[in-house]
Every structure is written in C-alpha cells, then in structure tokens.
C-alpha positions in Angstrom: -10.3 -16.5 24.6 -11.2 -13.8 21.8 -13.6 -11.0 23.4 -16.6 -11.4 21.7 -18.2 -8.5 20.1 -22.3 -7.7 19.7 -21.4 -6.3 16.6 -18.4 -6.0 13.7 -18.8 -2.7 11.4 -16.6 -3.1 8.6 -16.0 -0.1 6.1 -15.5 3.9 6.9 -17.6 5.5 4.6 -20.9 6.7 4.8 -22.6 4.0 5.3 -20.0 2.2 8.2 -20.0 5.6 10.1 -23.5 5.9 9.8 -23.6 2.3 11.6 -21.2 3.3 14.2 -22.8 6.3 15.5 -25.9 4.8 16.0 -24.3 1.5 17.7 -22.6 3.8 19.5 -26.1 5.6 20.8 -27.7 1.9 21.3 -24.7 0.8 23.4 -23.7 -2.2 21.3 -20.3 -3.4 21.8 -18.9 -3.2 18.7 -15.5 -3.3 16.7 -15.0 -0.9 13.4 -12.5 -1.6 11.3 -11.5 0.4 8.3 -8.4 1.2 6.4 -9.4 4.8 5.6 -12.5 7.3 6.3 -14.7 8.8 3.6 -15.3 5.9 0.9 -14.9 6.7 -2.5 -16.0 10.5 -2.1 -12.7 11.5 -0.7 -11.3 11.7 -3.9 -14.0 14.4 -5.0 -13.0 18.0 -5.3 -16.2 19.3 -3.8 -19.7 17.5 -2.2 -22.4 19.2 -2.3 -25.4 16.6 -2.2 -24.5 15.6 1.5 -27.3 16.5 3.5 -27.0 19.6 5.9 -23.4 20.6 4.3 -23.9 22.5 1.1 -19.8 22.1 0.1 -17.1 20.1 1.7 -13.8 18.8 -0.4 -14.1 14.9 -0.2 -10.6 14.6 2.1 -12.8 17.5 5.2 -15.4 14.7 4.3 -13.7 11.9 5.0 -11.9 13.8 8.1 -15.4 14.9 9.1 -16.8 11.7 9.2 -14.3 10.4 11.2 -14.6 13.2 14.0 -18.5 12.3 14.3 -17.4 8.8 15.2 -14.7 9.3 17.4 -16.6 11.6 19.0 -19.4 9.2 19.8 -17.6 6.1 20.5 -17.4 5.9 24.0 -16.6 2.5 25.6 -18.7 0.9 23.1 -17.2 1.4 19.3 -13.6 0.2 19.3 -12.0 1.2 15.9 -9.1 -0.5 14.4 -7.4 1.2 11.2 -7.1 -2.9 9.4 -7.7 -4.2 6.2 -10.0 -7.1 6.5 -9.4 -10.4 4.1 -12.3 -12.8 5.0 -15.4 -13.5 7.2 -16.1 -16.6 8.1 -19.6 -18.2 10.2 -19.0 -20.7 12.7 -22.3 -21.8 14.5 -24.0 -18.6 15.4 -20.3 -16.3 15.5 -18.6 -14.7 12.9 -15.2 -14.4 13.0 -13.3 -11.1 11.2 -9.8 -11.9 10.0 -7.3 -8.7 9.1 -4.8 -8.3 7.2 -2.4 -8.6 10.2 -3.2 -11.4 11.2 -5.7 -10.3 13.9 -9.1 -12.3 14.2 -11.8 -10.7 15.4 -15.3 -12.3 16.9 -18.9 -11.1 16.6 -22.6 -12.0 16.9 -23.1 -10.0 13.8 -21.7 -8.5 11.2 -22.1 -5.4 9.0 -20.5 -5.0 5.6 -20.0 -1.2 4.3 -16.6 -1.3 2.6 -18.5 0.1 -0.7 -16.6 -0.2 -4.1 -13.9 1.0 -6.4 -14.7 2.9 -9.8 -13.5 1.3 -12.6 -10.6 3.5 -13.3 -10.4 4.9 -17.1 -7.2 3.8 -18.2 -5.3 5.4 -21.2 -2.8 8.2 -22.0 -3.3 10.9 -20.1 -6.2 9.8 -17.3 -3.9 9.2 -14.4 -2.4 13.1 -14.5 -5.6 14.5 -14.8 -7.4 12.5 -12.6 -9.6 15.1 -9.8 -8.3 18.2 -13.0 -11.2 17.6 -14.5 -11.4 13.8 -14.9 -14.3 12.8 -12.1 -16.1 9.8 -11.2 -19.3 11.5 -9.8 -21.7 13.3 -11.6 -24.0 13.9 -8.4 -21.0 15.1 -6.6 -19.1 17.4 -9.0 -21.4 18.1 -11.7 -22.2 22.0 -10.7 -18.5 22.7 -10.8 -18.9 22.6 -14.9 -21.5 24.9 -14.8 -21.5 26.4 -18.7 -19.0 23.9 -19.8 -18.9 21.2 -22.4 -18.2 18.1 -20.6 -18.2 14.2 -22.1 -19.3 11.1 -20.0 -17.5 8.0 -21.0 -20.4 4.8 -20.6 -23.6 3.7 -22.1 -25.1 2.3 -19.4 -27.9 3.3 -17.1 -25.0 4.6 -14.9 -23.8 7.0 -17.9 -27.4 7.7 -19.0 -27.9 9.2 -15.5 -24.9 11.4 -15.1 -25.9 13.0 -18.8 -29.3 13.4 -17.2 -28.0 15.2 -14.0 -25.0 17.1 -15.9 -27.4 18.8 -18.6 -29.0 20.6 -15.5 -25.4 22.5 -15.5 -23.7 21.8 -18.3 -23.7 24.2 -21.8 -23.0 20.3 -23.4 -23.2 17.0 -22.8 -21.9 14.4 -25.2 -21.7 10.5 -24.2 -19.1 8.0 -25.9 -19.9 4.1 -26.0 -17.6 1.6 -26.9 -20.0 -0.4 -29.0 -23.3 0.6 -31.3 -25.5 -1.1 -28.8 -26.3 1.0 -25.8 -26.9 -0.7 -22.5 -28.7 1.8 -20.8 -32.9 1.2 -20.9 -34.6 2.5 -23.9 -36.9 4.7 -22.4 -33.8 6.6 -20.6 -31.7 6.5 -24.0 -34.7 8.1 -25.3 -35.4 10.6 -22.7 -31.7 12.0 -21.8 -31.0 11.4 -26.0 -34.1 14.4 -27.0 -32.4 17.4 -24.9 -30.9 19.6 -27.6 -27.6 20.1 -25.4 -26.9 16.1 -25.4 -25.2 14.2 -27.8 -24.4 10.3 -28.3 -21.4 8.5 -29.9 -21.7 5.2 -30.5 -18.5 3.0 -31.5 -16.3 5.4 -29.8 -13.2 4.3 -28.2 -11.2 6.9 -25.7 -8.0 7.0 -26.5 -5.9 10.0 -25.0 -7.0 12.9 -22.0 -4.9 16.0 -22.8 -5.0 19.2 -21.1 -2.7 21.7 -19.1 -3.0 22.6 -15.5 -6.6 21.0 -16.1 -8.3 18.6 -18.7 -9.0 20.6 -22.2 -9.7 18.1 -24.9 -10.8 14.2 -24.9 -8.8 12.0 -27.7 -11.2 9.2 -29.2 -11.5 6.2 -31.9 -14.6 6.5 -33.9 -14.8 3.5 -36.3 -11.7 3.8 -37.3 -10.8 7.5 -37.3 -9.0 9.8 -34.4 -11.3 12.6 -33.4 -10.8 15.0 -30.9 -13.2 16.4 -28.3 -12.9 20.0 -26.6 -14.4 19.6 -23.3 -13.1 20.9 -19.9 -14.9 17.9 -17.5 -14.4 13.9 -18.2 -17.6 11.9 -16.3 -15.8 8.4 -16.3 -18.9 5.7 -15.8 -17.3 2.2 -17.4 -18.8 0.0 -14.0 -17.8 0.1 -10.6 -15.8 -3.0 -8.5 -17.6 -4.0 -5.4 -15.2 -4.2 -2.3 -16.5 -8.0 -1.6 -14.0 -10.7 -2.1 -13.2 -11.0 1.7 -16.8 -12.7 1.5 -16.7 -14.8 -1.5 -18.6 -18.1 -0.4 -20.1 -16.7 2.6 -22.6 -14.5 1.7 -24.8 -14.5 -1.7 -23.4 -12.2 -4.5 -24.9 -11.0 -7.8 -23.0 -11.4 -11.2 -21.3 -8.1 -10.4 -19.7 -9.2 -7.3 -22.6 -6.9 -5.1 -24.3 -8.3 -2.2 -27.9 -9.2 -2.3 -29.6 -8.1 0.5 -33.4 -7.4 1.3 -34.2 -3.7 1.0 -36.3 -3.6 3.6 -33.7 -4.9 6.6 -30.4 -4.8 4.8 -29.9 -8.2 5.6 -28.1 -10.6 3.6 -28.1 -14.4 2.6 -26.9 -15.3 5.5 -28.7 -14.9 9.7 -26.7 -12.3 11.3 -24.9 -11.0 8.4 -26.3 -7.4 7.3 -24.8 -5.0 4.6 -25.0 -1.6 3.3 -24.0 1.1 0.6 -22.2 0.6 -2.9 -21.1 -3.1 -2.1 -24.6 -4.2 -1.9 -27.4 -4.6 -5.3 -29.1 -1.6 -3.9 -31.1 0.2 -6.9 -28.8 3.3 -6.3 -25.4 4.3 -4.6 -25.0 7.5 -3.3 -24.0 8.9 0.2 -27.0 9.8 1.4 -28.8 6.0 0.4 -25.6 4.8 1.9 -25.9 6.5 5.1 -29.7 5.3 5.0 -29.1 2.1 4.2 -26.5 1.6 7.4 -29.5 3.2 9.7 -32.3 0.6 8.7 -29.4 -2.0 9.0 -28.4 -1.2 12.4 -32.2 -0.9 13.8 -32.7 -4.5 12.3 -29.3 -5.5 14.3 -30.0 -4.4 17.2 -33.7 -6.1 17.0 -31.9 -9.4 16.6 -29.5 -8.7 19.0 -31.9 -8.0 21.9 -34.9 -10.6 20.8 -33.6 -13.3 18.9 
C-alpha cells in the first residue's frame, strides 16, 4: 500500500520552495517533486528584485533555493528530482504520477511548476539568448542602464517592461506584430508620452545580430527591412503555463493558467491549491510567487488539521 502523504508540492521555484519550507516548519508530511530548482529565473544573468539579496546570477538562485529546502526538510519534506505527467482525484486522495512511472498519494496537493516564456524564434535569438536577449524586464532591466534597448510585444506584458526599462534605459522602443495594440489604452497612453519611448506598429522581427553580445535588432516594417541598433532584446510574445499534467482535473483559463481564488490559492477543485506563474494571478514575479505559495500553505494546513 502507497504511503500516503499530507501534502504533494509539485514545482522548485519560488513559489514550491516557498511551500516546502513552511510545510517543513508545520510538520506536514509531504513529498516535493521537481525536475530542477530555481523556475524560470535561473536563466537570468543577474536578480536583483528578490527580497533581502540585492544580486544573485539566476543558476546561485536556483542553487540557493535549493540549500534553504534541504536544509529544512527534516523527516517531513521528502524531495524527489521527477517530472510529473498527471494528477488525478480519487474520493478525497490525489494521486501524483511521474514520469517514471512512480505514483505518488496525497491528501492535498499544491501546483508551483510555473511557466515557460514563449521563446522568440528567428535568426539569431538562440546564440544570443542571456547576451543580451532576456525575458525579464524586472529581473535584468538595470543591467542596460544608458542603453537603447527594444521590447518585442504589445501587450500589457510588453507595456510593462517599457514602463520599468525607461527607469534605466537611454531608449526604449516596442515592436508589435500587428497595428492594433493589445495592451490597455490607458497604459499605451501612459508608457507611449515618455520622450525616451517609442512604438512600432506592424513590425515583424526578423534577425538578432551581434558579436560577443546582441548589437542590432533586424525587423519587417510593412514591407521593408529596417534595422535597429540596441544592445538589450526584452522578448514579451506570451508565456506557456506548465499545466497540462492537470488538464481535466482542475479549471483552467483560455491561456492554459489555473484559476484559483486569490485569497486561499485554492483551485476548482477541494484539496487542490496552486501558486505562482501557472496560476491567473494578476501578476508573476518571484516575490508574488513566493507569497502566493505562503497563503497557500496556511490555507492547507487549515484543512488539513480541521476539515
């Protein structure tokens, strides 16, 4: 008979470490399972939003979130380095099925596996990729201080990183695809009126070129090959929700996130809880993430012990 656990974490950034050190501290018997530590922020040059650390490369990051677990663990987090491909409810148990084949069982279940950016894909991008190509404006944006930099995405998401770059940058210019822009008005007009920003409309990226790092952004503009000389890429085209391994369990917006009430974290489904960039929290950052995973765990453990 499988041992069953008061609680499965699954996910290693942020937000799943977050969970574990504090199930750790409320003695919950629990199994982690992760493929890697750090999330998505491992692949940034240099953090310096995380709270208490004013600079850590993402990989110390991930390493260092790891080391806080471990360290806390005990007899009460087991952590398994698995890839998990569904979750499935049976009565009042979930059941946590890897990649290997091996099937785990809980009373409850957190989801923090996060999400994937959507990777820009042309000429070019894949070489220069953490050279000056970045997917995180909150994360990297002070390293083009005095720099011309482009953001790729006319979305809230893009709209947002312009906003937070022009604190640094000595330009910001922002391609979109089509001649609609699908950020709000009101922040089109409010990033749009700073006299370092610029917007292209009906510009398609075609080419990244550069040396050791990225000097000059190839783009379509209705028609015609124009170059830009900047030395940062902010890449913002949408991000990929890791949540397939729930598909039919638990209630997911168009994008693939999972809905979940702010206040508990909790999802569609009794026992079910999750956190960070795979839910359709308002915003998705390491710091919510971590917060998120906090309020989720004190909810958990409520159920646990009075339910």
């Amino acid at each position: 008979m499988n041992l069953l656990y008061d609680l499965a974490i699954i996910g290693g950034g942020p937000a799943g470490v977050s969970a574990g050190v504090y199930a750790a501290r409320k003695r919950l018997k629990t199994i982690f399972i992760t493929e890697t530590f750090g999330g998505q922020s491992t692949e940034s040059v240099g953090i310096e939003n995380w709270i208490g650390t004013i600079n850590i490369p993402g990989a110390e990051f991930g390493k260092m979130l790891e080391n806080h677990l471990r360290a806390y663990a005990g007899d009460f987090v087991e952590i398994k380095l698995n890839k998990v491909n569904k979750v499935d409810k049976f009565n009042k148990e979930f059941q946590v099925k890897c990649e290997d084949g091996e099937i785990f069982t809980a009373k409850t279940v957190l989801i923090a596996t996060g999400s994937t950016r959507r990777k820009l894909e042309i000429p070019g991008a894949q070489e220069f990729e953490n050279k000056g190509i970045t997917y995180c404006a909150s994360c990297d944006g002070p390293l083009f201080s005095g720099q011309d930099v482009v953001v790729i995405g006319g979305g809230n998401a893009g709209f947002e990183s312009a906003a937070q770059l022009l604190a640094y940058a000595k330009s910001v210019t922002l391609l979109n695809r089509s001649d609609v822009l699908k950020a709000d008005e009101v922040t089109v007009e409010r990033v749009s009126k700073h006299p370092n920003m610029r917007v292209i409309k009906n510009a398609v990226p075609k080419e990244v070129k550069g040396d050791k790092f990225v000097n000059a952004l190839v783009y379509e503009e209705n028609g015609e090959t124009k170059e830009l000389l900047v030395t940062g890429i902010f890449v913002e085209i949408g991000l990929v929700p890791t949540t397939s391994f729930v598909k039919g369990l638990a209630e997911l917006n168009q994008y693939g996130q999972i809905i979940v009430d702010p206040k508990t974290q909790m999802t569609s489904v009794e026992g079910l809880w999750a956190a960070g960039d795979s839910t359709d929290g308002l915003y998705h950052q390491n710091n919510v993430a971590a917060g998120d995973a906090v309020k989720a765990l004190e909810d958990i453990y409520l159920h646990i012990h009075t339910k």
